[in-house]
py3Dmol code that shows the C-alpha trace and the ligand (Angstrom):
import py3Dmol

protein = """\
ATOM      1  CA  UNK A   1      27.465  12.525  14.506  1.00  0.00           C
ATOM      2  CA  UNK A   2      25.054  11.830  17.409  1.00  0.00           C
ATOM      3  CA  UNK A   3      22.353   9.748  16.483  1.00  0.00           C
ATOM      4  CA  UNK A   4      18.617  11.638  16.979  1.00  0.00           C
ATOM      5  CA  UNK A   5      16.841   7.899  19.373  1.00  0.00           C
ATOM      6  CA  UNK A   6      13.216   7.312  18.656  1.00  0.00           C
ATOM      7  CA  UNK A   7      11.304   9.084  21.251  1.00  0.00           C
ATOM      8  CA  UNK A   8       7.385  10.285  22.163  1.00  0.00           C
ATOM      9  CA  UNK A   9       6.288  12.813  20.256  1.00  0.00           C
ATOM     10  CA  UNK A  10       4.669  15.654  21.389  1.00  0.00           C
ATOM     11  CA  UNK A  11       0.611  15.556  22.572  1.00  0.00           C
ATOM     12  CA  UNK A  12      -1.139  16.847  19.265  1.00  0.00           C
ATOM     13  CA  UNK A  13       2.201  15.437  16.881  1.00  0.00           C
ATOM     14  CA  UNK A  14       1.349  12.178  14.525  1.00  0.00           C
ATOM     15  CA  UNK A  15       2.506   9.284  16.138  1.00  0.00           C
ATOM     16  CA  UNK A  16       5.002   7.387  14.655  1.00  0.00           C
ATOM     17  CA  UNK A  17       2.982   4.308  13.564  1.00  0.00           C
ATOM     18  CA  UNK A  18       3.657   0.785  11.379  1.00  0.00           C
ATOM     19  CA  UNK A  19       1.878   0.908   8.251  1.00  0.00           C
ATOM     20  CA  UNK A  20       1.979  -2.560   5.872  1.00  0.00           C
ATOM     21  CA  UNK A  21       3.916  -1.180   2.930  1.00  0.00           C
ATOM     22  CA  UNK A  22       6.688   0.277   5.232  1.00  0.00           C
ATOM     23  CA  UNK A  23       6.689  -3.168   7.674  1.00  0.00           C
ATOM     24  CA  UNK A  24       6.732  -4.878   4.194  1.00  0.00           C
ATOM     25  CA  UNK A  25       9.607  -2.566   3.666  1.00  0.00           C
ATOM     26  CA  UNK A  26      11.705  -3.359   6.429  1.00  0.00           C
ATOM     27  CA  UNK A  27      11.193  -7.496   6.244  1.00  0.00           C
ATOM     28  CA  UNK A  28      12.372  -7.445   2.766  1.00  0.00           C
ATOM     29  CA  UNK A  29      15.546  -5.442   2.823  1.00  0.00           C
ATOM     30  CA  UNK A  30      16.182  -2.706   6.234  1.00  0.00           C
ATOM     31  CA  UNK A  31      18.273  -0.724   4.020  1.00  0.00           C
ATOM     32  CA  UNK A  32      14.914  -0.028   1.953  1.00  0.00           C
ATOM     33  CA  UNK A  33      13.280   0.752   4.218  1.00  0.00           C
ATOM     34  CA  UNK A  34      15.604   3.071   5.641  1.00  0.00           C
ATOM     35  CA  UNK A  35      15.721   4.911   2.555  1.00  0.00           C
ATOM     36  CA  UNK A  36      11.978   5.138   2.538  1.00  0.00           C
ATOM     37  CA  UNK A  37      11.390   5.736   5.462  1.00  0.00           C
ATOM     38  CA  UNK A  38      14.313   7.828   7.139  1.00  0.00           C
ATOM     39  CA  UNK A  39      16.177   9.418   4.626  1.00  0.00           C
ATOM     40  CA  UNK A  40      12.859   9.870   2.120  1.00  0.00           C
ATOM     41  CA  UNK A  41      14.648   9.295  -1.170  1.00  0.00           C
ATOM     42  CA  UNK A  42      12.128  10.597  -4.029  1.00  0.00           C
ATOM     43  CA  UNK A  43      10.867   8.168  -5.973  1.00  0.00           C
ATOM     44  CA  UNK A  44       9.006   8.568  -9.252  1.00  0.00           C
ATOM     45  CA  UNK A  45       6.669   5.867  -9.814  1.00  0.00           C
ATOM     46  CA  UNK A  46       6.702   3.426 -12.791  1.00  0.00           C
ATOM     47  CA  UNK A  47       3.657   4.209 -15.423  1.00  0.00           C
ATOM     48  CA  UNK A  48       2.217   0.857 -14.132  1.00  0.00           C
ATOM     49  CA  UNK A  49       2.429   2.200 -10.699  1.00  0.00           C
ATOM     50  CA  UNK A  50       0.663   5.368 -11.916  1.00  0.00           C
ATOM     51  CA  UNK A  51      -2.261   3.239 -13.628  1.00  0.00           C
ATOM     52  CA  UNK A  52      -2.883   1.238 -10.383  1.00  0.00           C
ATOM     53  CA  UNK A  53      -2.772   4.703  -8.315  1.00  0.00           C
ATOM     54  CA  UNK A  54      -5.451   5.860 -10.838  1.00  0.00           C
ATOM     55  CA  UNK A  55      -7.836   2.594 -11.216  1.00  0.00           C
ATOM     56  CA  UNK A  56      -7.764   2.290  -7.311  1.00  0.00           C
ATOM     57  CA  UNK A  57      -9.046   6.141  -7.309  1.00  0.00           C
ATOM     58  CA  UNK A  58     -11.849   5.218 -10.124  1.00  0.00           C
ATOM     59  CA  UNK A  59     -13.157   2.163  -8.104  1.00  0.00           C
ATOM     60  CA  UNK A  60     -13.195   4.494  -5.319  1.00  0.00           C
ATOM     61  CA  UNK A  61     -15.324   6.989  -7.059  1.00  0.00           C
ATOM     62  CA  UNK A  62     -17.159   3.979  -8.719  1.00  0.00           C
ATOM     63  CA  UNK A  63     -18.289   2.859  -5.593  1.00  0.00           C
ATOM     64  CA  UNK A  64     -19.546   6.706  -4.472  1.00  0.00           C
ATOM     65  CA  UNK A  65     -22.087   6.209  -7.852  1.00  0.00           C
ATOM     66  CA  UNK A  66     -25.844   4.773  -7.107  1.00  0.00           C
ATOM     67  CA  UNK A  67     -25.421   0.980  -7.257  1.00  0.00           C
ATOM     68  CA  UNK A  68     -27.851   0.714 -10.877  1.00  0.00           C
ATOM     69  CA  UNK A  69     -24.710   3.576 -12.390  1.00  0.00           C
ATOM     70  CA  UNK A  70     -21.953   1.278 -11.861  1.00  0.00           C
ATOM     71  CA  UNK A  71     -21.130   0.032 -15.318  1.00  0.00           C
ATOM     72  CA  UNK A  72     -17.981  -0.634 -16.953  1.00  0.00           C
ATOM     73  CA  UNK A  73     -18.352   2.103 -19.683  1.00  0.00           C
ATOM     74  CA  UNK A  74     -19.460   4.892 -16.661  1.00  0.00           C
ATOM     75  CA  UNK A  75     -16.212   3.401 -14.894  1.00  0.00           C
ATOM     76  CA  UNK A  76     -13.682   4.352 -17.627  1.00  0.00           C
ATOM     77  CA  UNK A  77     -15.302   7.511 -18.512  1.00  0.00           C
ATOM     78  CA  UNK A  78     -13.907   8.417 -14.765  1.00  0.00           C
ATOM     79  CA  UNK A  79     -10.388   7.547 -15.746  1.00  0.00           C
ATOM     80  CA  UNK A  80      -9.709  10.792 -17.436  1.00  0.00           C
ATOM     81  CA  UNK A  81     -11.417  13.362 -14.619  1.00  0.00           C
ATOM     82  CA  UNK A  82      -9.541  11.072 -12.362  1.00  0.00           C
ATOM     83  CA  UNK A  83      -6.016  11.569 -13.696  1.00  0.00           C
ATOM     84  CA  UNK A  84      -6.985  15.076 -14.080  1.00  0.00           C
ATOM     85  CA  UNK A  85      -6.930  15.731 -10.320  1.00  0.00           C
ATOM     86  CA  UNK A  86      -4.166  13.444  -9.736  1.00  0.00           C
ATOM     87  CA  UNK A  87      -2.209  14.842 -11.945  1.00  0.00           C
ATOM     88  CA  UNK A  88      -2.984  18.446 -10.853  1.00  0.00           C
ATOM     89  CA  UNK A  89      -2.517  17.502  -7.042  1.00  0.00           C
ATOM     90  CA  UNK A  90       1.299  16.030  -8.408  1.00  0.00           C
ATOM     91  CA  UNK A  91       2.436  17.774 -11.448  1.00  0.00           C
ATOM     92  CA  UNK A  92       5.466  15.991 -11.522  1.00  0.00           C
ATOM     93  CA  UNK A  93       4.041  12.550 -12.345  1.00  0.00           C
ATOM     94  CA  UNK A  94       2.882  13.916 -15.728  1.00  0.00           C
ATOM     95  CA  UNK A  95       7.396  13.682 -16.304  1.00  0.00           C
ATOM     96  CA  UNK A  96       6.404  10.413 -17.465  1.00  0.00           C
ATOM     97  CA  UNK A  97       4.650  11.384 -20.324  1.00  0.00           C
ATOM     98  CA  UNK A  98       6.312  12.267 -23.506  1.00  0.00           C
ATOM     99  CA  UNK A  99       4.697  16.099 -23.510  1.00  0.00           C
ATOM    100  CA  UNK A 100       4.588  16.054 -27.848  1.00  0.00           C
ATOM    101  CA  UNK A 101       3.069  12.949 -27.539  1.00  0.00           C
ATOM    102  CA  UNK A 102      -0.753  12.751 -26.916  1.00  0.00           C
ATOM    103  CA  UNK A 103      -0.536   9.104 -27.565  1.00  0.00           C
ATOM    104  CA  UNK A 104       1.138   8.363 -25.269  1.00  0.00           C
ATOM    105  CA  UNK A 105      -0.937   9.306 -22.162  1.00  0.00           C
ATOM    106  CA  UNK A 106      -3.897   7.969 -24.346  1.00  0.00           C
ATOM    107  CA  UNK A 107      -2.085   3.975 -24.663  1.00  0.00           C
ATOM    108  CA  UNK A 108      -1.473   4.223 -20.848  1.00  0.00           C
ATOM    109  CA  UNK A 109      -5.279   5.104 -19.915  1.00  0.00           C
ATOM    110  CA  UNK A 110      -5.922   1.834 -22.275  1.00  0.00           C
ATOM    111  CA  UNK A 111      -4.233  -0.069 -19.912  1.00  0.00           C
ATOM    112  CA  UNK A 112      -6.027   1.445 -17.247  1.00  0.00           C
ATOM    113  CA  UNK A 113      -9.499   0.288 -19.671  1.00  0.00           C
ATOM    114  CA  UNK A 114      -7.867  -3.491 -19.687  1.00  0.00           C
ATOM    115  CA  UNK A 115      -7.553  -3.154 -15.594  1.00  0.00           C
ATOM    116  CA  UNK A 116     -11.122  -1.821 -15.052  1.00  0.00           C
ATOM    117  CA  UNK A 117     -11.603  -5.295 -17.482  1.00  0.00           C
ATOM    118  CA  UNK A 118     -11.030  -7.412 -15.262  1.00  0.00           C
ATOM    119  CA  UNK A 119     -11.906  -5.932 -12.530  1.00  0.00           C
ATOM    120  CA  UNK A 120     -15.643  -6.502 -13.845  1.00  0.00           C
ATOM    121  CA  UNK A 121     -14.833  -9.463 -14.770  1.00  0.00           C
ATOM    122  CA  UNK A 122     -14.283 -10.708 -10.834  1.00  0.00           C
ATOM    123  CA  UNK A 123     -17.346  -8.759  -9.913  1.00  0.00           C
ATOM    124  CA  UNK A 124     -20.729  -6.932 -10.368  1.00  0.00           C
ATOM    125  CA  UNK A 125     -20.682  -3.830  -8.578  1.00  0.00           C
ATOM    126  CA  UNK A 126     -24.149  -3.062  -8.640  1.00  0.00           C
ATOM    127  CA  UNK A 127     -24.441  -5.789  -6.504  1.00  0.00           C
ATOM    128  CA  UNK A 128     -22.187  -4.820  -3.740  1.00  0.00           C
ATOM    129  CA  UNK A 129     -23.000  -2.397  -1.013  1.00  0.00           C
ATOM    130  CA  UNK A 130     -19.568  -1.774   0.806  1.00  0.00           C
ATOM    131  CA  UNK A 131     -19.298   0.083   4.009  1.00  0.00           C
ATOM    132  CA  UNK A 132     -16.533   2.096   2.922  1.00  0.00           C
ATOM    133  CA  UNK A 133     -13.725   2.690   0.283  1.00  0.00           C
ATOM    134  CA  UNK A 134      -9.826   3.427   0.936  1.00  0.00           C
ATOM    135  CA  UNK A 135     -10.686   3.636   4.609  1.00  0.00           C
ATOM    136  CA  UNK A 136      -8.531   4.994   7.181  1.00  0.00           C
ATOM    137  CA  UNK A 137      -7.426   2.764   9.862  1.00  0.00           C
ATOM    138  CA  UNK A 138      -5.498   2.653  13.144  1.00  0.00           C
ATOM    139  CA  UNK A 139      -4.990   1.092  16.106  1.00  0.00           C
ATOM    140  CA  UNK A 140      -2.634   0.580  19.350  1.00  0.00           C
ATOM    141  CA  UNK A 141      -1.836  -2.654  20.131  1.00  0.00           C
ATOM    142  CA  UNK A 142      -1.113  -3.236  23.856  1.00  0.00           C
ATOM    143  CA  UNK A 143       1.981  -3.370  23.727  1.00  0.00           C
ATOM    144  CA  UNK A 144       2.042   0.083  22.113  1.00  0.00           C
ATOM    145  CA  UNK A 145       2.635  -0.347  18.719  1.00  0.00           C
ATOM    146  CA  UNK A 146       0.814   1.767  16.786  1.00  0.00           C
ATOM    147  CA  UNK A 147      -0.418   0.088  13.418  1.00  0.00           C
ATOM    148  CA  UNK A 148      -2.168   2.783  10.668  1.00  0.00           C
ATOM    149  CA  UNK A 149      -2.778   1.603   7.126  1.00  0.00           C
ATOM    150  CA  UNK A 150      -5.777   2.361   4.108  1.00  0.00           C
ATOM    151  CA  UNK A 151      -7.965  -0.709   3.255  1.00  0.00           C
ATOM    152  CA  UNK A 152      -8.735  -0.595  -0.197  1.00  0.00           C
ATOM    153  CA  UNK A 153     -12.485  -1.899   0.092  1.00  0.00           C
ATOM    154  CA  UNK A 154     -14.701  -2.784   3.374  1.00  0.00           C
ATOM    155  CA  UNK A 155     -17.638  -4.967   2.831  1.00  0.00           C
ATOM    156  CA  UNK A 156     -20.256  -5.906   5.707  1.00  0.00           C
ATOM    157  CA  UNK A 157     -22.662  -8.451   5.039  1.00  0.00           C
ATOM    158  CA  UNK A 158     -26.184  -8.522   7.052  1.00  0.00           C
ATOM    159  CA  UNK A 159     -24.741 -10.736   9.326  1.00  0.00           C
ATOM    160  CA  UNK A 160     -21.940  -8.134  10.347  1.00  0.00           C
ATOM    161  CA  UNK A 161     -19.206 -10.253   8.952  1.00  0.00           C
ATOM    162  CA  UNK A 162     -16.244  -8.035   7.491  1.00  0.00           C
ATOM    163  CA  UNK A 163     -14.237  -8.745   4.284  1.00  0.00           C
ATOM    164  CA  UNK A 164     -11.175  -7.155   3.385  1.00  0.00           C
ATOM    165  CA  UNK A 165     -11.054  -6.503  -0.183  1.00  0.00           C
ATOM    166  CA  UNK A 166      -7.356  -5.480  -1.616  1.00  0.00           C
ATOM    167  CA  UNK A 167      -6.611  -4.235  -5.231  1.00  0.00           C
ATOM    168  CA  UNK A 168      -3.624  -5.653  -6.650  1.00  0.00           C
ATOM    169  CA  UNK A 169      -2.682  -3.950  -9.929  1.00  0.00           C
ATOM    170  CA  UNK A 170       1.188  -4.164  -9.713  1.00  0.00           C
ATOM    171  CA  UNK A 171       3.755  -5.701 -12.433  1.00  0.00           C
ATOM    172  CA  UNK A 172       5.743  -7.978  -9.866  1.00  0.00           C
ATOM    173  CA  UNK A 173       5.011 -11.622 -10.855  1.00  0.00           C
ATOM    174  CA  UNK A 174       2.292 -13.253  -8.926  1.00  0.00           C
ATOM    175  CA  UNK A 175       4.180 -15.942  -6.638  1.00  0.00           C
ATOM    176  CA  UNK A 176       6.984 -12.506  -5.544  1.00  0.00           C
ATOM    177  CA  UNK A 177       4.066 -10.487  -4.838  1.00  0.00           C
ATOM    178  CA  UNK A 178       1.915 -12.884  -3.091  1.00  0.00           C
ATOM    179  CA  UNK A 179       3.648 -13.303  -0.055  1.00  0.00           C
ATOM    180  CA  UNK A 180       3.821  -9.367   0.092  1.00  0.00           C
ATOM    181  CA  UNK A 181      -0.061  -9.192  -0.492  1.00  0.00           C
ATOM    182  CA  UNK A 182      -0.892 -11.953   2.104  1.00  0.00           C
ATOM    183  CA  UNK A 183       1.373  -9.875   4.831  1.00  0.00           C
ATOM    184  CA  UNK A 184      -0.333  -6.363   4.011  1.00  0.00           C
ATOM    185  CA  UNK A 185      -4.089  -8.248   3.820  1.00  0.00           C
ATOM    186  CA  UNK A 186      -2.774 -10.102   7.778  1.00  0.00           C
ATOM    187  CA  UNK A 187      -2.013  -6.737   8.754  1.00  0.00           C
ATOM    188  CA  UNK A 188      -5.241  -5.139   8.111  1.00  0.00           C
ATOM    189  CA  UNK A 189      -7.024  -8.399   9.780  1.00  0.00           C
ATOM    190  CA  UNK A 190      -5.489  -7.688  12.872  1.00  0.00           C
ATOM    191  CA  UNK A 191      -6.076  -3.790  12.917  1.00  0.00           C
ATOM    192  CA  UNK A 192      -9.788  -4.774  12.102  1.00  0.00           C
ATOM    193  CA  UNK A 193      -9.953  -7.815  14.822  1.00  0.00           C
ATOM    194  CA  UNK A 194      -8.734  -5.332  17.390  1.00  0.00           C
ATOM    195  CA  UNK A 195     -10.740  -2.262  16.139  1.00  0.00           C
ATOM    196  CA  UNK A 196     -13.886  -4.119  15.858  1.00  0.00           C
ATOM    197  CA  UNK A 197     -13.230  -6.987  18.239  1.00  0.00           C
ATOM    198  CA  UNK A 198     -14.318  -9.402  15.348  1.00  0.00           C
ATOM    199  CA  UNK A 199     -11.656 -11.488  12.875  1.00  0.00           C
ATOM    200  CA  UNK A 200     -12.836 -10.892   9.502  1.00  0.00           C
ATOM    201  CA  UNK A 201     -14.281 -13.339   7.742  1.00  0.00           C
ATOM    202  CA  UNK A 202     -12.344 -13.199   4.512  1.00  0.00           C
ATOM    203  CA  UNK A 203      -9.158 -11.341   3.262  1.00  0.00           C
ATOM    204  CA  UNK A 204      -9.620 -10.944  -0.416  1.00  0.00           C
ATOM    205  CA  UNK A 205      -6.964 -10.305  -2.909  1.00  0.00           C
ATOM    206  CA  UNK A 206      -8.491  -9.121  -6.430  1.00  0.00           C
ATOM    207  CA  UNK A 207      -5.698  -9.319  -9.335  1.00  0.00           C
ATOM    208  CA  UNK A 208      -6.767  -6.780 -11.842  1.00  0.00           C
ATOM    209  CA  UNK A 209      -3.840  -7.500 -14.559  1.00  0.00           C
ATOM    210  CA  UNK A 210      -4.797 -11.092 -14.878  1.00  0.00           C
ATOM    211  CA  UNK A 211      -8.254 -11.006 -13.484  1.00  0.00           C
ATOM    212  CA  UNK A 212      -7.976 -13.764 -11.200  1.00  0.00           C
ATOM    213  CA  UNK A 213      -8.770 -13.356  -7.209  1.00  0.00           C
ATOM    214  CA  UNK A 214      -7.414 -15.213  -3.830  1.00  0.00           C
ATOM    215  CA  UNK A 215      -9.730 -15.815  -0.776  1.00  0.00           C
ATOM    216  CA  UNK A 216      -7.759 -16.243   2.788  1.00  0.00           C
ATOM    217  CA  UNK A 217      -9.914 -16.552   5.685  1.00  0.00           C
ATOM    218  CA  UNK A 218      -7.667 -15.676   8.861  1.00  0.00           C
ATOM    219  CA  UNK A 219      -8.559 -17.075  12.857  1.00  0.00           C
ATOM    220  CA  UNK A 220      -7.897 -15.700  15.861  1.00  0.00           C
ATOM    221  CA  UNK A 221      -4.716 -17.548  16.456  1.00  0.00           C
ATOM    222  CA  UNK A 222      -3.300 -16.717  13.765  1.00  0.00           C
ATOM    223  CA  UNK A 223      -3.811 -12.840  14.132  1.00  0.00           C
ATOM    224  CA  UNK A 224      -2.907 -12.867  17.125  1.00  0.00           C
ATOM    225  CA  UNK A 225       0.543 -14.565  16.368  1.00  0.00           C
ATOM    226  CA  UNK A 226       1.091 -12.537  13.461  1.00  0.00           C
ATOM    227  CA  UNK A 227       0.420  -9.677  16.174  1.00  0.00           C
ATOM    228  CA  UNK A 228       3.323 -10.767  17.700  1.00  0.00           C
ATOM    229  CA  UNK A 229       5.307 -10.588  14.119  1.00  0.00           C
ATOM    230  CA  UNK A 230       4.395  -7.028  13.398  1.00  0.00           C
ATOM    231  CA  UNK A 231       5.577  -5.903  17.190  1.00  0.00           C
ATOM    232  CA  UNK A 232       8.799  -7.782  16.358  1.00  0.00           C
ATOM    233  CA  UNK A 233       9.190  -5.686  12.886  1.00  0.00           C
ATOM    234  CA  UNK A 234       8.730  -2.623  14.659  1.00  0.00           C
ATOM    235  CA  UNK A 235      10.952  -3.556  17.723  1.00  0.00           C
ATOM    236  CA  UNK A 236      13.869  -4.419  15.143  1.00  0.00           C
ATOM    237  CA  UNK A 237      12.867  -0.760  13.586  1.00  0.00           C
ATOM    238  CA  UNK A 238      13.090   1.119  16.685  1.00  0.00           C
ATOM    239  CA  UNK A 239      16.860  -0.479  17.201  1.00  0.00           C
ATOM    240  CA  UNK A 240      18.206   0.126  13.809  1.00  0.00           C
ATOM    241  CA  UNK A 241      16.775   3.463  14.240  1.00  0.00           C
ATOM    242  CA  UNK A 242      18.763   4.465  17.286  1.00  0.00           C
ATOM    243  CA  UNK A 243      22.080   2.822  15.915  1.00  0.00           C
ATOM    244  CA  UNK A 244      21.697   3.841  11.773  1.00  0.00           C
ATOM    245  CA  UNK A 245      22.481  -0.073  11.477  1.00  0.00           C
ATOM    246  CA  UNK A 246      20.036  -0.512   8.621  1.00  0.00           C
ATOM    247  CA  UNK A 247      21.506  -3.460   6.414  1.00  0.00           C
ATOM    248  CA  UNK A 248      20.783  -4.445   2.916  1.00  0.00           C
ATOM    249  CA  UNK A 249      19.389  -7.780   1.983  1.00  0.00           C
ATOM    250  CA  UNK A 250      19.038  -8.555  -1.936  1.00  0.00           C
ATOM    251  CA  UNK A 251      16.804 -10.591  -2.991  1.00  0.00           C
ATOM    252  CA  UNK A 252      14.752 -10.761  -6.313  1.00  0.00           C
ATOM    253  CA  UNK A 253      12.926  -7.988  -5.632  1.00  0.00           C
ATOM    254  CA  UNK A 254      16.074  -5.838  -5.899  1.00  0.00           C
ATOM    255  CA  UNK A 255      14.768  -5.411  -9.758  1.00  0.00           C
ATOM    256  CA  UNK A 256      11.937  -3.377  -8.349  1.00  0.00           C
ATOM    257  CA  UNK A 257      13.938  -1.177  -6.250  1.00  0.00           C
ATOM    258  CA  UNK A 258      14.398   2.648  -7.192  1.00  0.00           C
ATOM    259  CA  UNK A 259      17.328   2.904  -4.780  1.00  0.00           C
ATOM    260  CA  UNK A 260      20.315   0.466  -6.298  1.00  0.00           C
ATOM    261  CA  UNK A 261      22.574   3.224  -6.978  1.00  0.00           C
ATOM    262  CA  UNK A 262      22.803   4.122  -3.266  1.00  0.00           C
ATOM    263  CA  UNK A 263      22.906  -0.017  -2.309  1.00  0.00           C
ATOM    264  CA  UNK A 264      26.126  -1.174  -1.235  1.00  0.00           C
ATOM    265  CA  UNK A 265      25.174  -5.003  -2.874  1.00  0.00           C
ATOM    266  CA  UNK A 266      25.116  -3.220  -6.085  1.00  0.00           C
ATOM    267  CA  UNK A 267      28.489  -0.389  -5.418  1.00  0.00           C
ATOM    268  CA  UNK A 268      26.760   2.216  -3.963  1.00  0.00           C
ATOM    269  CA  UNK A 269      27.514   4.198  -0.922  1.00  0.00           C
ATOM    270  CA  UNK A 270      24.144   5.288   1.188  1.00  0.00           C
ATOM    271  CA  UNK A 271      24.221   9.039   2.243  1.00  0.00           C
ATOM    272  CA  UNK A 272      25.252   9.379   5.903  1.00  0.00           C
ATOM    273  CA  UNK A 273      22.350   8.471   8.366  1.00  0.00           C
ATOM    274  CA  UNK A 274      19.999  11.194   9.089  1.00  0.00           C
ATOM    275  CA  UNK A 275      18.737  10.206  12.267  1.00  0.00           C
ATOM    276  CA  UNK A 276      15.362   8.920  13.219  1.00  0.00           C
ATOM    277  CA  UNK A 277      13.027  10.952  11.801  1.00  0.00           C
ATOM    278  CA  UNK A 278      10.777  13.336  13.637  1.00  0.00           C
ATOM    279  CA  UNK A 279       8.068  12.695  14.402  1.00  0.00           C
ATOM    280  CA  UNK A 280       7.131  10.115  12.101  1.00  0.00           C
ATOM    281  CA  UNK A 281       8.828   7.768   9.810  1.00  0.00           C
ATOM    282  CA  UNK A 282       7.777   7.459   6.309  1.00  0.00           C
ATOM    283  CA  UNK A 283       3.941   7.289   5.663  1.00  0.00           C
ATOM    284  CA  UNK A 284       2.449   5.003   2.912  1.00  0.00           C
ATOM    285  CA  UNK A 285       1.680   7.068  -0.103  1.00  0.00           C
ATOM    286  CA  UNK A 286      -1.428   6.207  -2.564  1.00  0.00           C
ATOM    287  CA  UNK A 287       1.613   4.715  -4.547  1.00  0.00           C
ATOM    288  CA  UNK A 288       2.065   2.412  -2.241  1.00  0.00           C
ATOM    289  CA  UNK A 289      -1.529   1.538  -1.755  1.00  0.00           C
ATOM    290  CA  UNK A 290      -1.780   0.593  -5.386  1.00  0.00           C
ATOM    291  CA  UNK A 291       1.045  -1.622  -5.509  1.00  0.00           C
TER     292      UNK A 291
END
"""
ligand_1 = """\
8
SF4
S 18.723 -2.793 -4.105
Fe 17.953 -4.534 -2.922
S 19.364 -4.732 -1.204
Fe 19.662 -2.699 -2.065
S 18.319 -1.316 -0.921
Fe 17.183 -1.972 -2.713
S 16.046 -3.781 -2.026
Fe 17.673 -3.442 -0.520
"""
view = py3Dmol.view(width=600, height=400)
view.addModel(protein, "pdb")
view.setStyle({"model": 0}, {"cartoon": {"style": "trace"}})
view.addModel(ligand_1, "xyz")
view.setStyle({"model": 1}, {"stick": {}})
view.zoomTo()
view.show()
């Protein structure tokens, strides 16, 4: 079957673009990412993936709340409107709830309490004045590459120096996801730097299932190589996109993948390569964001 190449879209079409969770993707195993990506294999997210989707949506709407309003108490009376409208905009995430069983929804927004715990635990709200939540950002690097991703949390002190804050709410222990976290936090550094022509001055990871935070302050240097890294990724995703050559790579974080039964290093056969996907390869989901 001929192979659809990776071309230019047309004027108006999203461009295809690198977004962290997909470049993430594609360094840990191609064959992930292909099924991602390319073929866009459903996946139905874990409950814990859920609860992270929904605790990154109340912080959002936490942060919309006069600064005096936002308490812990006011924060988890928004988990339940909030899971309302998620689970209205994507009816088929409720399948993870047992339907006779009230309870069970109820334990899973108590984990979502325990989350919004900690999260106040790492911070005062009231206190913080962030220029923007789950904001939108995008950028094309020189060389072309297009980079596109959501920061979680922008904060801009008086002095116009930018920190990065990132939600971490996922299940994967802490020195596996780390690495991951520190990539996607790099990325956003360098979309800002070259958005805003200034580095930020902190990258800040908040862990909300053990309440514990990281501080990474990036320079120029660095950015700028890890520039370098992400046109790589997305050089090595343009061939494997024209030749269907995307290879698996196991590692531990095989445990966390949906997509084992189609993996040849666990006996599975992929389906036959679509073709490069037009116009734009797999988007990051709020799923992904909370992760
Ligand atoms: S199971 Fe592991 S090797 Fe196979 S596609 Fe998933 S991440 Fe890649």
């Amino acid at each position: 079957m001929a192979q659809m190449a990776p071309a230019e879209p047309a004027l108006g079409v999203r461009r295809p673009a690198l977004s962290p969770s997909r470049a993430s993707d594609f360094k840990q195993c191609p064959l992930l990412y292909r099924f991602r990506a390319v073929d866009r294999l459903p996946e139905l997210p874990t409950k814990a993936q859920l609860r992270g989707t929904l605790v990154h949506s109340v912080l959002e709407r936490l942060f919309a709340l006069p600064q005096p309003e936002r308490l812990p108490e006011r924060a988890k009376a928004l988990l339940e409107p909030a899971w309302s409208e998620l689970s209205a905009d994507r009816p088929d995430w409720t399948a993870l709830f047992d339907a006779e069983e009230p309870a069970d929804v109820r334990e899973w927004l108590t984990g979502a309490e325990k989350l919004l715990d900690a999260y106040f635990s790492l911070e005062d709200p009231r206190r913080l004045d962030p220029e923007a939540c789950e904001l939108h950002v995008e950028i094309e690097l020189d060389s072309g590459v297009r980079l596109r991703g959501y920061v979680d949390r922008l904060d801009v002190a008086p002095t116009g120096e930018l920190r990065v804050v990132d939600y971490k709410t996922g299940t994967a222990p802490r020195e596996i996801g780390e690495a991951k976290a520190l990539f996607q936090m790099k990325f956003y550094a360098v979309v800002l730097w070259r958005l805003r022509g200034a580095v930020p001055r902190q990258l800040k990871l908040m862990y909300l299932t053990d309440g514990q935070s990281l501080a990474y302050t990036p320079d120029e240097p660095e950015l700028r190589r890890f520039e370098r890294t992400l046109e790589a990724i997305w050089q090595a995703i343009m061939r494997a996109g024209r030749t269907g050559d995307f290879r698996p790579s196991p590692s531990r974080l095989c445990d966390w993948c949906a997509h084992q039964a189609l993996c040849p290093s666990f006996g599975g056969t992929p389906p036959e390569y679509p073709g490069w996907p037009d116009p734009d390869p797999g988007a990051e989901t709020p799923l992904d964001r909370a992760d």
